[in-house]
N, C-alpha and C positions, 0 to 999 in steps of 0.2 A: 264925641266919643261913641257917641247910639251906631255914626255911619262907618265909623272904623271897627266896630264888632260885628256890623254888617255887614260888611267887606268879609271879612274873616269867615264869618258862619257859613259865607257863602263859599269862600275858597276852599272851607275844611270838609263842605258836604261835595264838591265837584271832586276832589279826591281823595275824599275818604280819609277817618283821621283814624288809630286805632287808641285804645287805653293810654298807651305808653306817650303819645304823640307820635307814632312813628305813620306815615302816609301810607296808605292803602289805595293801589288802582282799582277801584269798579266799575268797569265797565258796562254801559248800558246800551242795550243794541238797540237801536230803531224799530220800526214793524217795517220800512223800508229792507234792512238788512235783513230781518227776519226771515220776510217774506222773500229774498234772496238767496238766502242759505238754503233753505225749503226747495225752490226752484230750481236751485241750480240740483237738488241731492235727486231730484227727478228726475231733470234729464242726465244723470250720471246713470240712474237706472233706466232709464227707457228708450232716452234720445239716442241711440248708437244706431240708428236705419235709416236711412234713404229713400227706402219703398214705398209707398204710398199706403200698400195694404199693409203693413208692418202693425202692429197693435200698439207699439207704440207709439205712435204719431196719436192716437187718440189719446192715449196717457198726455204726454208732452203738452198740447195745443189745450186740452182742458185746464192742465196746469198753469199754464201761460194765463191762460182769460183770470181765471180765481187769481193769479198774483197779481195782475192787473187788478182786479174788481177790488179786494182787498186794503192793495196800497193808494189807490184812486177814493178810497172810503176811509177811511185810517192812518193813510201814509203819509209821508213828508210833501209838499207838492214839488215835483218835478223840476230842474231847471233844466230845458233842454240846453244853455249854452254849455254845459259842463259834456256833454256827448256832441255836440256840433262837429265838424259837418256828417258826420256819421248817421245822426240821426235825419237828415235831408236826405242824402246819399240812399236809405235803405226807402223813405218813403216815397223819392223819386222812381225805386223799381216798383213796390208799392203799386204807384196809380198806370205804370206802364204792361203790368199784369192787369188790371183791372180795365182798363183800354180796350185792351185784345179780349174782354168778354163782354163789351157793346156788341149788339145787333145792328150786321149794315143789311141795307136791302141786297137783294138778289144780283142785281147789277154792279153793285158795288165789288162785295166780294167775287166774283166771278172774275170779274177783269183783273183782280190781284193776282202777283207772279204765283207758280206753281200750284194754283187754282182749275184747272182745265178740268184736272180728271175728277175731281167733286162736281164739276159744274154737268159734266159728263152722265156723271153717272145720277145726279140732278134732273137730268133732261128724261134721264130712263125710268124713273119711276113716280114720274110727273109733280114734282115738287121745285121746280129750274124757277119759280117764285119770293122759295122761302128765304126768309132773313134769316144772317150766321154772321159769325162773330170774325174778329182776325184769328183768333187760335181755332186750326182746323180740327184740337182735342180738346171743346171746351171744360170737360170735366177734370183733365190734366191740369188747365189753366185754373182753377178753381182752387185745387188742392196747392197749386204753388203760392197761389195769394195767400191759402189760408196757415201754409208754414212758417209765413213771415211773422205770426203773433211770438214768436219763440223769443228770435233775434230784437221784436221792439219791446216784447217785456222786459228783458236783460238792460236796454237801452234806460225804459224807464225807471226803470231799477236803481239801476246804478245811481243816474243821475240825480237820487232822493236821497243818497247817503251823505254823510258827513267825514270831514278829512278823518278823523282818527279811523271810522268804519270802512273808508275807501282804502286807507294802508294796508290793510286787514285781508283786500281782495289778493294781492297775489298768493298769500299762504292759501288763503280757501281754494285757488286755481290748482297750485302745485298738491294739495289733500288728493283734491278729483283726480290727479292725475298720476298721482301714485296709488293709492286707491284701483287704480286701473292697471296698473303695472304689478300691482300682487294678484290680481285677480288672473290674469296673462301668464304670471309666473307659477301658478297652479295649475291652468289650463296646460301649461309645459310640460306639468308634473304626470300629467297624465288624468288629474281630476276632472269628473268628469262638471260641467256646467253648462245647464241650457237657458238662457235667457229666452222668456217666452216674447219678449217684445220685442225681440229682433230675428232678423229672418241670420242670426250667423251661421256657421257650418261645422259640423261636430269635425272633433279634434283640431280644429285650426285654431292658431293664436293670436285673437284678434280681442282679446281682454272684456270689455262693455261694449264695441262696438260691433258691427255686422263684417265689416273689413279689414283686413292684417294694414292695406298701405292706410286707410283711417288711423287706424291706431296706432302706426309707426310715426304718424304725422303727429298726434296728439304726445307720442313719447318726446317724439324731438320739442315739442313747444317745453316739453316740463324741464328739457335739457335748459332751454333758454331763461327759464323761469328761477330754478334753483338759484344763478349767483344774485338774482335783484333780491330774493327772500334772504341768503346768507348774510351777503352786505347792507342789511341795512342803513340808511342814511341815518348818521347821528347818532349811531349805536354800534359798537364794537360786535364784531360776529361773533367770536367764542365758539361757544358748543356746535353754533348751526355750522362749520365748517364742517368737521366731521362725517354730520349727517346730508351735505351737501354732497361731499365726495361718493358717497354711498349711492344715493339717489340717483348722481349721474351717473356710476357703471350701473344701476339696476336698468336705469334705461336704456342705456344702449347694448346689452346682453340678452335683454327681451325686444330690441327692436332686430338684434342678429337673428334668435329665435322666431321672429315672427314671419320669417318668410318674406319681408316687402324689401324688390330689391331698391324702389324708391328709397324706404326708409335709410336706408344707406348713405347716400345724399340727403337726404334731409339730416339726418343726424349728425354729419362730419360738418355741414355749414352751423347747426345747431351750437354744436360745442365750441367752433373760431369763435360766432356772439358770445356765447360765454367765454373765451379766454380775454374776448376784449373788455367785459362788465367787470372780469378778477383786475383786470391790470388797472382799471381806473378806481375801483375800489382800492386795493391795496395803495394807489396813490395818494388817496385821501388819507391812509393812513401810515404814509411813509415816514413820518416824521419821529413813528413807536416801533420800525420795524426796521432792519437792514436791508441793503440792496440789493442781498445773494437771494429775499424771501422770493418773491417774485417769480425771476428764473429757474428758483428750486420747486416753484409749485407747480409750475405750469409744466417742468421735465418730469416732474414724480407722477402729476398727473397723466399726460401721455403715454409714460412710460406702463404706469397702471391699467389703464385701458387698453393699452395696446398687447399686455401681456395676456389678458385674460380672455382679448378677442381671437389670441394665438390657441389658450387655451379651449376656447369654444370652438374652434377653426377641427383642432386636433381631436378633440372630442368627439367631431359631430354632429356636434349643434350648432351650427350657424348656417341654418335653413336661408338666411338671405342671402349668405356668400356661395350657396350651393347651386340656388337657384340664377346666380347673376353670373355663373360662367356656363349656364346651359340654357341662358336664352340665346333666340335663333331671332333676329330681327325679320328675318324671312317670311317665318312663318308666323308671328306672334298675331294673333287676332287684329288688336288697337289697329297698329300698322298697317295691315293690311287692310283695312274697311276706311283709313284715312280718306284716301281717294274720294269716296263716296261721299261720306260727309263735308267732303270742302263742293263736292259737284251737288249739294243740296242748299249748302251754301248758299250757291249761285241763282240756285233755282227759286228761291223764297227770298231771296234779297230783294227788295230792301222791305219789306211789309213783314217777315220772320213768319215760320210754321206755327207759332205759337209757344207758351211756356210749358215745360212738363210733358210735350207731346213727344220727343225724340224715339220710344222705343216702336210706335204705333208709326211713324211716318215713315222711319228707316225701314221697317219692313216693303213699303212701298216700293222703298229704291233699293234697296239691300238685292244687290245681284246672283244670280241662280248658281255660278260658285261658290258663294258664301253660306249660301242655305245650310244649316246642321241642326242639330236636335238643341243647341243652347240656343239662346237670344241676347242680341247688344243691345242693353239697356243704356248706354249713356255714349257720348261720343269721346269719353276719355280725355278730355282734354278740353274743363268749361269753359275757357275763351272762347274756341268753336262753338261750342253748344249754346251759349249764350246770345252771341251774333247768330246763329243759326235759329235759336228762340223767339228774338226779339228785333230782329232785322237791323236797321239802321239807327233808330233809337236807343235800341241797348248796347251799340254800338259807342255810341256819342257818351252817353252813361257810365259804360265799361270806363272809356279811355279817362273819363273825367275824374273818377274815383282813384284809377291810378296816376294819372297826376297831381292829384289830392297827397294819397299817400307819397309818391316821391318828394315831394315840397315839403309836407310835415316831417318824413323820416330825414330830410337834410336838414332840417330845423333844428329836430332834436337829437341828431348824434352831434350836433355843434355844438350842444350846450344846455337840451331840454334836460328834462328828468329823469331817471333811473325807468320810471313806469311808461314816460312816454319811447324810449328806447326797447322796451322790451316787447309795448305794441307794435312799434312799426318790426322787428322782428321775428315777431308770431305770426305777422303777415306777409313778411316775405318768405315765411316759412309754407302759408296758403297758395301764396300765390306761385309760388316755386311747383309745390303738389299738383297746384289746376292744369299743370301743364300735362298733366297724363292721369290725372284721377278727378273725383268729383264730389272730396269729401266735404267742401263747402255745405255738399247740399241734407248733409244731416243735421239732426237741431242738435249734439253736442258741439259738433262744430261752429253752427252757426253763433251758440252761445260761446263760445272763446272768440268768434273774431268781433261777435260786437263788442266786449269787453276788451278785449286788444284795441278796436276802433275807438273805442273811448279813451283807453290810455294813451293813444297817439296825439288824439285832440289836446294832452296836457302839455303843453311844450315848453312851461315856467315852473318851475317849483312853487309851491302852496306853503304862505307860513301856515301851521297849525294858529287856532285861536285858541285862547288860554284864558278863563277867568282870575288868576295869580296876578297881584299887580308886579308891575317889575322889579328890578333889583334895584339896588341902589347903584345910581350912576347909569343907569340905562334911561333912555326916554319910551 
């Protein structure tokens, strides 16, 4: 008797009994998740830059160390198999930044490709002795190792939480990013807001972060996010339909609005993942539904977007559709400096210019009709930039990690889980973007893709654990 009221005392304190007998969920959150929710509300405010001098990167990277030091003194301890290979994959870049700021001797780097004109100018003010690193900017190379605290705190983060706290994450992903979608939708308004932490640019629509295509790319991930949060597994959507539909035209009327003709394309492949995450849900639940639900959601839905995108079209306001029939591939910057950057390429291949270094080298080679009063800070396009980085190592690295991801995301659209499907489509959503932009290289970004990286590593459904003994007729 003593171990069957023991039993009990303990199922009725895990959740919660009230007066009546009726069960109460209390939920108790970790200092893992704690210090999560914390982190992530940080870099909602700060993390939206790139730049190096951005004041936020001090914000961000302090906040990182403390949720680290915190949950490393207090926390759950870690399992890194729950983030694998994600978590190898980032410390693999890791020690490949750190690499490129050993000192080799004089000789050594000298004979590395596209070394001459240091070696050069080395000779000229009699230092052709001194010892340097493979990144010919080592203080760029510095500042990129030191970014990476963002994306491993999120890592270790994560992987300290517990299944009920880890279902928890995509609501908290889709908050931040609505959150950021009313902020965007005031900037629209005309309101004015200056975020001190980020280098963004008055009146443009680029919500927390520094960049419209950033933040078109973040709108489309929340397109993709919505139906895993609507349909949750083993629970009937209800109300969250509703406010699902909502959320999805909020984002795609401020991704019109924000000017990125990218976002455009990110946003229509966006919404296919979500028509295909409604149709396997509603499958799960066809057995309480009709056949016409379906077909009638998916036309109501098109139909709804597609009116309102008319409506903003006729309005106005659809800064992105305005801008993409008045680009000039001719003239367009990117394009035009292409050339140059595959010819530096070549010239740093295979040892790379280093990490972080792109705006200081390109001036090197950046030819005398290019010259203007702006500067190309990035080479638009971080496949390049990365191989151009990191030479043939980051090369080997790159290809490996997207083989990674291909093999997981055929895993899990065959049959993984809801979360591990939405990962590998937040990163096709990345990796689609890197093709002309370089919003990887912010910490809000960085913090969604390790979180995405992680949810791809789940490729099995998780029973929850339950102190409740079973029912009867269950083992």
């Amino acid at each position: 008797m003593r171990t069957i009221g023991a039993q009990q005392a303990q199922c009725e304190q895990a959740i919660g009994m009230s007066a009546s007998g009726r069960s109460i969920y209390q939920p108790k959150l970790s200092v893992n998740a704690i210090v999560l929710i914390g982190l992530l509300v940080m870099i909602w405010l700060a993390g939206g830059a790139a730049r190096a001098d951005a004041m936020g990167q001090t914000v961000v990277r302090a906040a990182a160390w403390v949720a680290v030091i915190i949950a490393a003194l207090f926390g759950t301890r870690p399992s890194i198999s729950k983030v694998s290979p994600a978590f190898w994959i980032l410390s693999a870049a890791l020690v490949l930044v750190l690499i490129q700021l050993i000192p080799l001797p004089a000789a050594v780097w000298q004979a590395m490709p596209g070394r001459a004109e240091l070696a050069g100018a080395a000779d000229v003010i009699g230092n052709n002795d001194t010892w340097r690193p493979i990144a010919i900017v080592p203080g760029a190379a510095v500042n990129a190792a030191a970014s990476l605290v963002v994306p491993f705190a999120i890592l270790l983060l994560v992987s300290g939480l517990n299944e009920h706290e880890a279902a928890w994450l995509p609501a908290i992903v889709l908050t931040m990013i609505a959150a950021a979608a009313v902020l965007g939708l005031l900037q629209f308004s005309g309101a004015g807001f200056d975020n001190p932490f980020i280098n963004d640019s008055p009146g443009q629509v680029s919500g927390n972060l520094a960049n419209r295509n950033h933040f078109a790319l973040l709108l489309a991930m929340g397109c993709a996010v919505v139906p895993v949060w609507a349909f949750p597994v083993g629970r009937r959507a209800g109300w969250r339909i509703p406010i699902a539909g909502g959320l999805v035209l909020l984002f795609v009327l401020i991704i019109l609005a924000s000017g990125s003709r990218a976002g455009l394309l990110l946003g229509v492949l966006a919404i296919a993942m979500a028509l295909l995450w409604v149709r396997n849900a509603l499958q799960r639940e066809r057995r309480r539904l009709p056949r016409w639900v379906f077909p009638a959601i998916v036309a109501g839905s098109v139909l709804t977007i597609v009116l309102f995108v008319l409506l903003s079209i006729g309005a106005d306001r659809a800064i992105s559709v305005d801008r993409l029939f008045q680009m000039d591939a001719g003239g367009d910057l990117r394009t035009r400096n292409m050339s140059t950057v595959l010819r530096m390429i070549a010239i740093y291949f295979p040892a790379g210019s280093g990490y972080g270094g792109f705006d200081p080298i390109f001036r090197i080679h950046e030819p005398w009709s290019m010259l203007k009063a702006t500067y190309f800070n990035h080479a638009h396009n971080d496949f390049l930039e990365v191989v151009l980085d990191g030479g043939a190592c980051a090369l080997v690295l790159l290809l490996g990690a997207l083989l990674w991801w291909a093999w997981a995301s055929i895993r899990a659209w065959r049959g993984g889980t809801d979360v591990a499907k939405l990962g590998s489509a937040m990163l096709a959503l990345v990796l689609v973007a890197a093709l002309f932009d370089y919003a990887a290289r912010t910490p809000m970004m960085m913090a969604m893709i390790a979180i995405a990286a992680s949810w791809l590593g789940t490729s099995r459904a998780r029973i929850a654990r339950t102190p409740l003994p079973a029912a009867k007729g269950q083992l």
